[in-house]
C-alpha positions as a printed Julia matrix, in Angstrom:
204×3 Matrix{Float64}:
   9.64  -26.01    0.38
   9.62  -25.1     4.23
  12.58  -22.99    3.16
  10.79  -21.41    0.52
   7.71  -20.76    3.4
  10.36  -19.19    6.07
  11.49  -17.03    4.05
   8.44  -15.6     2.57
   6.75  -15.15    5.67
  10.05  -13.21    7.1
  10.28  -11.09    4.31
   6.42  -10.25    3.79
   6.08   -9.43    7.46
   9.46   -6.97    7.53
   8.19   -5.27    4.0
   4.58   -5.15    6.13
   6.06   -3.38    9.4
   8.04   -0.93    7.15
   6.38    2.32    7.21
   5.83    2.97    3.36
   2.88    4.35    0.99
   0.87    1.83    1.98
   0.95    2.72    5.2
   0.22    5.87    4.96
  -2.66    5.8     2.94
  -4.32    3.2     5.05
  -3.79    4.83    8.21
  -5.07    8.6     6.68
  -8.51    7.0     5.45
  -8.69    4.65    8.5
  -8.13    8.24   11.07
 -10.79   10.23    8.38
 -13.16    7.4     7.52
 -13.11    4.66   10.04
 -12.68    1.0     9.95
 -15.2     0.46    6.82
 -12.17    3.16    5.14
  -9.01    1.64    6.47
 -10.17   -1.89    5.44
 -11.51   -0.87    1.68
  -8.23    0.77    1.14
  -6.59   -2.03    2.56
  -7.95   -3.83    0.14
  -7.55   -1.93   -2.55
  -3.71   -2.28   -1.71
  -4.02   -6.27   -1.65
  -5.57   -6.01   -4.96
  -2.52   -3.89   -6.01
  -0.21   -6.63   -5.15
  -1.72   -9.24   -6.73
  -1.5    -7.34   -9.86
   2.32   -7.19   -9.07
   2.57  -10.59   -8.53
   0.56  -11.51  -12.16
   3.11   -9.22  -14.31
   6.39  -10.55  -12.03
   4.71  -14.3   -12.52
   4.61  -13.5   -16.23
   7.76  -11.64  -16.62
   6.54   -8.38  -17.28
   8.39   -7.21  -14.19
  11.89   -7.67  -15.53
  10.81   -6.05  -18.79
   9.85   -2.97  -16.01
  13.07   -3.1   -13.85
  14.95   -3.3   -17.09
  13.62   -0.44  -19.18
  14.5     3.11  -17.85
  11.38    4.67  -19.55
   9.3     2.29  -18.14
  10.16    2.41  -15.05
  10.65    5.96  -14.8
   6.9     6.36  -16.21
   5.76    4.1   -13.16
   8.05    6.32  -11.34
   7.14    9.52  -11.64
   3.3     8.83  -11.77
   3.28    7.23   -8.4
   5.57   10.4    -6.95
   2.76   12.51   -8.8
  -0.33   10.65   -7.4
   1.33   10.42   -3.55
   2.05   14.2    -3.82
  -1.36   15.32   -5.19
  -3.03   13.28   -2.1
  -0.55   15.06    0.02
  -1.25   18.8    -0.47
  -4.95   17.84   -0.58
  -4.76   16.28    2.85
  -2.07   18.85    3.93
  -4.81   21.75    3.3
  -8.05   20.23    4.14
  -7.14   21.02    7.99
 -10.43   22.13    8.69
 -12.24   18.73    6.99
 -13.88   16.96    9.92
 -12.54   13.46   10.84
 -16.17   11.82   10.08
 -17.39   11.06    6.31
 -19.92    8.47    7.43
 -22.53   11.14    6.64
 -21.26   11.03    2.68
 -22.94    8.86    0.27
 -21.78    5.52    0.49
 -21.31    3.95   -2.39
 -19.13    7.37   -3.8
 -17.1     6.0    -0.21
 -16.55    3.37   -1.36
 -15.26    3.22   -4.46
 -12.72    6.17   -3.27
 -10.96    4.44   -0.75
 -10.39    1.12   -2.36
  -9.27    3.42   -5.54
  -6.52    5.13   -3.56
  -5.36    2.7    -1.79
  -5.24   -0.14   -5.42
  -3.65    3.07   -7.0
  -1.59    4.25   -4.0
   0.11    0.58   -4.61
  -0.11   -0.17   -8.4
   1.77    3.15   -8.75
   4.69    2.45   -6.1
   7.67    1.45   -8.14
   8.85   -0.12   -4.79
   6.44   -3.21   -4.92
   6.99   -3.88   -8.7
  10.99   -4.42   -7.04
   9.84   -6.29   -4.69
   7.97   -8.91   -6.2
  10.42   -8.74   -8.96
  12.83  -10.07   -6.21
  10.65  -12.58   -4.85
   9.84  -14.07   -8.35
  13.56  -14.39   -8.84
  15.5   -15.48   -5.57
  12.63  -17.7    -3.79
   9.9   -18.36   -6.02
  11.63  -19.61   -9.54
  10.72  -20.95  -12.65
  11.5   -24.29  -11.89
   9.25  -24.03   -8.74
   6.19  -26.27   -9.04
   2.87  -24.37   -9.84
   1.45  -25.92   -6.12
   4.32  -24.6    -4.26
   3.85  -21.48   -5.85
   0.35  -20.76   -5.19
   1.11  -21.54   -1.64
   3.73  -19.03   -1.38
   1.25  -16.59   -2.87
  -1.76  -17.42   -0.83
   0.82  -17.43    2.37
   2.16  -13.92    1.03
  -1.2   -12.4     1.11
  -2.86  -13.97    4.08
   0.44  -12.42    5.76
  -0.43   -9.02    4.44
  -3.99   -9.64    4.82
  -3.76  -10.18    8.89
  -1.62   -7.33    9.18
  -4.18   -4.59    7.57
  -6.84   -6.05    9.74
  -4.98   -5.51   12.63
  -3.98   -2.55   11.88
  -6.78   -1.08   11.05
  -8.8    -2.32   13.72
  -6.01   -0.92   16.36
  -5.93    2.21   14.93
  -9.81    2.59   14.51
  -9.93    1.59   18.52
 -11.88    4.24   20.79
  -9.09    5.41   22.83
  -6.33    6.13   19.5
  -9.37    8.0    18.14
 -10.25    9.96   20.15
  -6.54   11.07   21.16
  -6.48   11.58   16.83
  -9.67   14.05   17.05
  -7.77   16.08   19.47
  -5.21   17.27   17.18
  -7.38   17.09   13.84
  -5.29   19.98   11.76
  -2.0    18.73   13.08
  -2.93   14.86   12.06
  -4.07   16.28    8.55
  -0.6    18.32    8.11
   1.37   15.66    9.34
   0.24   13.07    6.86
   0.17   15.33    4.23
   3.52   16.31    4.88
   4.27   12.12    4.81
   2.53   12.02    1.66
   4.2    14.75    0.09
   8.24   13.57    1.56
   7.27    9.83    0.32
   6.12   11.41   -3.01
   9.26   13.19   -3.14
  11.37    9.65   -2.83
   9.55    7.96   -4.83
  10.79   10.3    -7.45
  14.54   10.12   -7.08
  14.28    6.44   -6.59
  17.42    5.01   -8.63
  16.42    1.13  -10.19
């Protein structure tokens, strides 16, 4: 089992440092709506992988990895969804870094929407668990272990999004962010836009 835990906690923490999606989205809301932003999308994106992790547990996964319409359906919506939040971010240059004046339960609900959708639409983290579920955590792995390696997976991911977040949301990166507003806007909807863009000729 220590096995098992090594190599879960090296492979969550390189698929965490790996500028994807994810990333993107989080840091976007974090730089537009602050911490309260950055860590509802956050967890919107946790949510998202435990919904990956159910289906792989259940072997819905394989059915996805295995059928080309499937997956291409999970495919192309993600590209879709990544691209439409790109070209809305890449022309709202002149949108002010501060919502805290918006209402805030219609806050809310937005940012942990993107960022659960944001993930539940990446193709990338279906593959990914999909691995997991078949080269470390088996079927002949006992139920305990397994919830370990779960609850160690997402306390892993968990500690990174709070740090994150809470480094990017620091005074100083702020306020170097508010400088360049229409160039941080472009720049991420440009990201948004080029990930969308992979995500749609990603090959199985």
């Amino acid at each position: 089992m220590l096995d098992q835990i090594l190599v879960i906690l090296g492979i969550t923490t390189l698929i965490m440092i790996s500028p994807g999606p994810d990333m993107v989205i989080v840091m976007r809301n974090t730089i537009i709506g602050g911490r309260a932003a950055g860590l509802k999308s956050s967890l919107g994106v946790l949510t998202g992988n435990l919904v990956h992790i159910t289906y792989c547990a259940i072997g819905i996964g394989l059915l996805i990895s295995q059928s080309i319409l499937a997956f291409n359906i999970l495919k192309y919506a993600g590209a879709a969804y990544l691209i439409y939040l790109g070209v809305m971010s890449f022309f709202a240059s002149d949108t002010k870094l501060s919502v805290r004046d918006l209402e805030p339960r219609a806050v809310s609900q937005r940012w942990f929407l993107q960022g659960f959708l944001n993930n539940i639409l990446n193709p990338k983290g279906t593959l990914f668990y999909l691995g997991v579920f078949t080269m470390v955590i088996t079927p002949e792995t006992a139920t305990g272990t397994t919830l370990l390696l779960v609850a160690i997976m997402m306390a892993v991911s968990a500690a990174f999004w709070i740090f994150f977040v809470f480094t990017l949301d620091t005074g100083i990166v702020r306020r170097v962010l508010e400088r360049g507003q229409k160039l941080v806007n472009r720049i991420f909807g440009g990201l948004l836009i080029f990930l969308g863009i992979r995500v749609a000729f990603l090959e199985r």
